[in-house]
Every structure is written in C-alpha cells, then in structure tokens.
N, C-alpha and C positions, 0 to 999 in steps of 0.2 A: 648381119646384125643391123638392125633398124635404129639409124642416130637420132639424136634426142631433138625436140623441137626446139627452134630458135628462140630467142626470149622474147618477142614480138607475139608469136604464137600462141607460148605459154602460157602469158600476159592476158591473152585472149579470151585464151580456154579457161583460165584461173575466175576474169572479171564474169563470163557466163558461167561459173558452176555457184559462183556466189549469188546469182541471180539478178548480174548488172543489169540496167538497160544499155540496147544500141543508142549511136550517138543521135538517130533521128528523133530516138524518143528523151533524150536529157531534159528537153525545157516542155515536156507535157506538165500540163496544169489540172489539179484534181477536176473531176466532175462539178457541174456547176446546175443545180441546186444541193449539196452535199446534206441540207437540212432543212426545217421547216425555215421559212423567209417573215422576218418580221415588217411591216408598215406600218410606221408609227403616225397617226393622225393626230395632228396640233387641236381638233374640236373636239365636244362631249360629243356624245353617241347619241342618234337620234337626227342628226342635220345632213345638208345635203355631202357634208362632205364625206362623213359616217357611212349613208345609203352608199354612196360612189365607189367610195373606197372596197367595202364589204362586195359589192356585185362584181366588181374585178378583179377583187383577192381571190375570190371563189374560182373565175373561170381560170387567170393566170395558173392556178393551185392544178388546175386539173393539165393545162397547157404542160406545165414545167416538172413534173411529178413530184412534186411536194406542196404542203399547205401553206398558202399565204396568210399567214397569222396579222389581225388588226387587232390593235395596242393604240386607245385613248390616251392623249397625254396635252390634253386644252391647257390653253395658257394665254396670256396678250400677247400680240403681234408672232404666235405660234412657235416664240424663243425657245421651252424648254423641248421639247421635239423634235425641232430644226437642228439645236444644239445636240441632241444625242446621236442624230445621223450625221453630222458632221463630222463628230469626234470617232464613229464608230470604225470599225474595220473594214476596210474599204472590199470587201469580195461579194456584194452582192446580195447579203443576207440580213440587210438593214436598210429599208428603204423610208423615205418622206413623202407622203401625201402632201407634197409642195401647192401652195393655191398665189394667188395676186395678194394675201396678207403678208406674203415674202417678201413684195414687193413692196408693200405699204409698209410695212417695220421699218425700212431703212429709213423714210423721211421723220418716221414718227418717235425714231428713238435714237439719242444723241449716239448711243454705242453699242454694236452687238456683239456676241459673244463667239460670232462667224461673221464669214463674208458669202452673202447669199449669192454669189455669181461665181466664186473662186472657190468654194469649200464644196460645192456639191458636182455631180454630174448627173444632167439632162437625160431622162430615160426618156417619156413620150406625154404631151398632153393628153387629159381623160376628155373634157369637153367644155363649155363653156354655159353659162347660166345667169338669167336675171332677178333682180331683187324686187321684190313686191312691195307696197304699199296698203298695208292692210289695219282694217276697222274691225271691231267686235259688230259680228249680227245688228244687235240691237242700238248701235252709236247712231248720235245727233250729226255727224255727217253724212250726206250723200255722196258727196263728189270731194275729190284733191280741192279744190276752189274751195268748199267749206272750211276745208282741215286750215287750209292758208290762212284765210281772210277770218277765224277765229285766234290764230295764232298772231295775227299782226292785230288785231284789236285788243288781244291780251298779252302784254309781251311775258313769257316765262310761264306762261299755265298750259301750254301743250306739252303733255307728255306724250314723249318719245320712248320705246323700248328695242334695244337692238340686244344681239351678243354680245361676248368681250371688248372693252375696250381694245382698239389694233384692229379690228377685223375690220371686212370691208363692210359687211351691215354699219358700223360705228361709221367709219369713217363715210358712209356714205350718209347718212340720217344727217354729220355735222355738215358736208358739204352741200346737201341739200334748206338745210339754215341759209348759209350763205348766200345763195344761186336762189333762193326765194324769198329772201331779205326780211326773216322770219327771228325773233326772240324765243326755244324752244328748249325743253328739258329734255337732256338727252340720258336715260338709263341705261345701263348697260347690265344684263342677264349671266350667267354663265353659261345658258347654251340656247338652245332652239324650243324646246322641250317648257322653258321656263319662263321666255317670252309669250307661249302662246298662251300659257295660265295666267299671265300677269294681262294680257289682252283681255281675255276672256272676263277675269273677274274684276275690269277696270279699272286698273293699276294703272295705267298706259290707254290714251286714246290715240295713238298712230303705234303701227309695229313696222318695223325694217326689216326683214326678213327674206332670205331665197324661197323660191317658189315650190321646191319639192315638198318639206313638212306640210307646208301649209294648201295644195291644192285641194287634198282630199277635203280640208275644215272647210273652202267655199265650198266646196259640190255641197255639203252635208251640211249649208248655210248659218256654219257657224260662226266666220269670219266673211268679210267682204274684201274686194281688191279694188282700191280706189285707183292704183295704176301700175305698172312697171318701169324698172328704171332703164331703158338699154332705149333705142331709138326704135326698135322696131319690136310691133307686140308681139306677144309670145305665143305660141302655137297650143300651149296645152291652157291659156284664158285668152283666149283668140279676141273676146268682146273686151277686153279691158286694156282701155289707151296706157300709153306711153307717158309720162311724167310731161314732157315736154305736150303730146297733143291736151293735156290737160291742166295746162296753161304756165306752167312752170320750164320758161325758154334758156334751153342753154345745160339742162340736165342731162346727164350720158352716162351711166355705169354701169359698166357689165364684169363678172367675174368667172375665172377660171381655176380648173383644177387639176393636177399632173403628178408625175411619178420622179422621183430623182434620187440618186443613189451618193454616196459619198465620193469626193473626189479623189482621185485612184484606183476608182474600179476600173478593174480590166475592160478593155473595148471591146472584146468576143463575150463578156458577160452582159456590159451595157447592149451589144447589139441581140440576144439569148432573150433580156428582160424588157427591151421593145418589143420585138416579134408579141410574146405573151400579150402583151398589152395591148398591142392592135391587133391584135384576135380576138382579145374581149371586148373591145371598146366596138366592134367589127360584130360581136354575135349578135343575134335578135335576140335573148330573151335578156342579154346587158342594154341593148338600144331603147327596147319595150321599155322595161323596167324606169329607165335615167331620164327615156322622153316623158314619161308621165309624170314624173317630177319636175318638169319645164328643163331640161337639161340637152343643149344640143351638144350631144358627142361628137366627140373627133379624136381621134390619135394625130401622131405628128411623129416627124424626127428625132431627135436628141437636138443638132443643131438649129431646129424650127423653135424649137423650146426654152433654148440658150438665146433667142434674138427676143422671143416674148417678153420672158423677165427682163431683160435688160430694157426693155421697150416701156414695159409697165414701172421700173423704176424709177426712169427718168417721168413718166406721164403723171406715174402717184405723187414722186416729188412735188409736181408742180402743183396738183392738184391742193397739197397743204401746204403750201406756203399761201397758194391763194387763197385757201380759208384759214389760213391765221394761224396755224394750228401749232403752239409750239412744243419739239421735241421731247419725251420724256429723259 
C-alpha cells in the first residue's frame, strides 16, 4: 500500500495544479511596453520640440514593440504636461518631452504644481539646439548692429515675437534686452507656426526662434538670420555669426531636449526606455532629419540628465534674477 504524501508535498502538488508560480518567478514583473506609450509634449506642433519628439517616438516605437504615441499639450513654462507625467502612473507608459523650460519655470514661477528634480525620473537627453535671430526677407535691417542701435534710438518700438511666455525663446529675447541694453517689445505667440506668420506679415520686426521651423524659410529666402544665440555658429547656417560675434558681448544661450518618466518607474524600465532612445537618437535617418533642423543630438545617461537640469536650474535661476525678471 503506497502511504499518502506528506503535507509539505501535497502543498506542492496542490499550489502547481492551481497553476502557482515557483518562488523564482514571485516577484516577475509584467512585460514592459504592455501598451502604446504615451509622450506628452508641453509645445504646439510644428516646432522643434514637436519635430524631435515625433522622429524618436517613431523609431523608439519600432525599438520597443509598441507605438510611441505624441500628445500636444503647450502651456507656459510647460506646467500643464509636466504636471500630468508627474502625477501619472509611474510604469513607463507616460513619458515628458522634458526641455531647459523645466528648468526655466522654477525661477519664473513663484510655485509649481511638481518638483522638476524630485517628481520625475531621467530617461536620456535627445540633443541640444540653438536659437536664431531672425528678420522677414524684406526688413530694414541688415545686421544684429541695426536691430540694436534702431531699438536704443527708439526705446519700446522694436517688436519682438517669441513663443509662450516661460519658454526659452521668451526668456531668452528678455535676456537679450538686458545683455544689449535695449527698451523692446516682447510678444509672445502660442507656437512656432504663428510666430513666423506674424514675422512674415510684419507684426514683429525681430523673431526668437529655434532654428529647425525656420531653416528651410532662409534657404527659400523668406526669413533672414541676423545671428545665433549659443557661442559657437551652427553647422546647418554655417555663415551666420554668433550674437556675441555680432557685437552683442556676453550673450550665450543654448537649449535642450530629453526624455523623463515619472518618479517610480522601475529601474529595468528606465534602463528598457534608454537603450530605445539612444538607438534613435544613434540612427541616421533620426541624426539626418534633427541635423537639418540645426539640432546637435546626443543621448546620455539617466544620471548625465539629472546633473543637466539641476545644472540648468541653478544657471537659469541666475540668469533671471539678473534680468530682473519677477516671478509669476
């Protein structure tokens, strides 16, 4: 007679007939993109961050086997976006087109509705990018030196046209007042799209603008680039100085754009949603595309990304206090 199995065993047989898992597999974690992946971009559509976003949702999409779905959601200093990845569920499936306006909101606004260093987690930088100075075709200036020395002979009749107030366009066109010692009217747009109609139909005789929307308008000589703002000229208007070589000393602004997930994503999903990212940022027809927009890519760490923003909050901070600039 065959005696009956010990309770140990039973136990055993009983948890696999129910179709337990063994103890190695307890703490497996579902598959990771379980769904399409949303990235929510704080700009309208059509600007650089739009282009950026779209060319590496696509490849990541193809990378991770699902589609990275991009979701406008413009706003000043990129709050209402910022705030939805923040508050969102942290697995992955909700990402922020994070830029240096992250960085720039904290000085610019007394309180926000996140902590842009504490509420998110560092996926990878996309790349880095300068802002143009640009005239309509047909404007009475030639050169930065004009735009100036018509702006300090007139104080308040130079129109200025950037994006949203918060962005780095805005904040840069004020800090370029300042750092030129210039009286200027500074507008602000709702996107890229609608600064360049307002150039164009001379609403605005200077535009603040990144360089991707607006390359093709100089090739096809319907905008001109009186400079760039970063210290060194840009490779896709190779002939057009630098703010500073064009007599404006002491001007520097360059901007970037990156990937960040809400804080508590998993660290095998954070490390899952790098790889994607510097793949794309890594393919040629994402490098082609971004460099023709004036856009030097790079990808980066998670941790390279978490020392940037903190690097640029402290920089932007300083940046508006020394133009004056008081908090909303």
């Amino acid at each position: 007679m065959v005696s009956s199995s010990p309770p140990r065993r039973r136990a055993v047989l009983a948890a696999l007939a129910a179709g337990a898992v063994l103890p190695g597999a307890l703490h497996a974690q579902p598959r990771f993109p379980e769904r399409a992946i949303t990235l929510l971009v704080p700009f309208a559509p059509g600007g650089i961050a739009d282009l950026t976003a779209r060319a590496v949702a696509e490849h990541m999409g193809r990378t991770l086997g699902q589609p990275v779905v991009v979701e406008n959601k413009p706003s000043a200093g990129s709050i209402v976006a910022s705030q939805a990845v923040a508050t969102a569920r942290p697995d992955g499936h909700t990402l922020l087109l994070m830029s240096n306006a992250n960085a720039v909101s904290v000085g610019l606004f007394r309180k926000l509705p996140y902590d842009p260093v504490k509420d998110f987690a560092p996926v990878s930088t996309l790349g880095y990018f300068d802002i143009g100075l640009f005239v309509a075709g047909p404007s009475r200036f030639a050169t930065l030196k004009d735009a100036v020395a018509f702006a300090r002979a007139n104080p308040g009749r130079l129109n200025v046209g950037t994006i949203a107030p918060g962005s780095t366009q805005h904040l840069s066109a004020k800090l370029f007042e300042t750092v030129a010692g210039i009286d200027a009217l500074v507008v602000p747009y709702k996107g890229s799209p609608a600064v360049l109609t307002a150039l164009r139909a001379g609403e605005i005789d200077l535009a603040f603008e990144v360089l991707g929307p607006m390359v093709p308008q100089v090739a096809a000589g319907v905008v001109r680039a009186l400079a760039v703002s970063s210290d060194r000229r840009n490779p896709a208007l190779p002939d057009v100085p630098t703010v500073q070589q064009a007599g404006v000393a002491g001007y520097n602004v360059a901007s970037w754009n990156a990937i960040a997930a809400p804080a508590g994503t998993p660290p095998e999903v954070i490390a899952l949603l790098n790889r994607a990212v510097r793949e794309a940022v890594a393919a040629p027809a994402v490098q082609d595309k971004l460099g023709r927009a004036g856009m030097r890519v790079q990808g980066s760490s998670p941790a390279e990304l978490q020392a940037l923003l903190a690097g640029e909050i402290k920089r932007w901070g300083e940046v508006i206090r020394a133009a004056k600039i008081e908090p909303e």
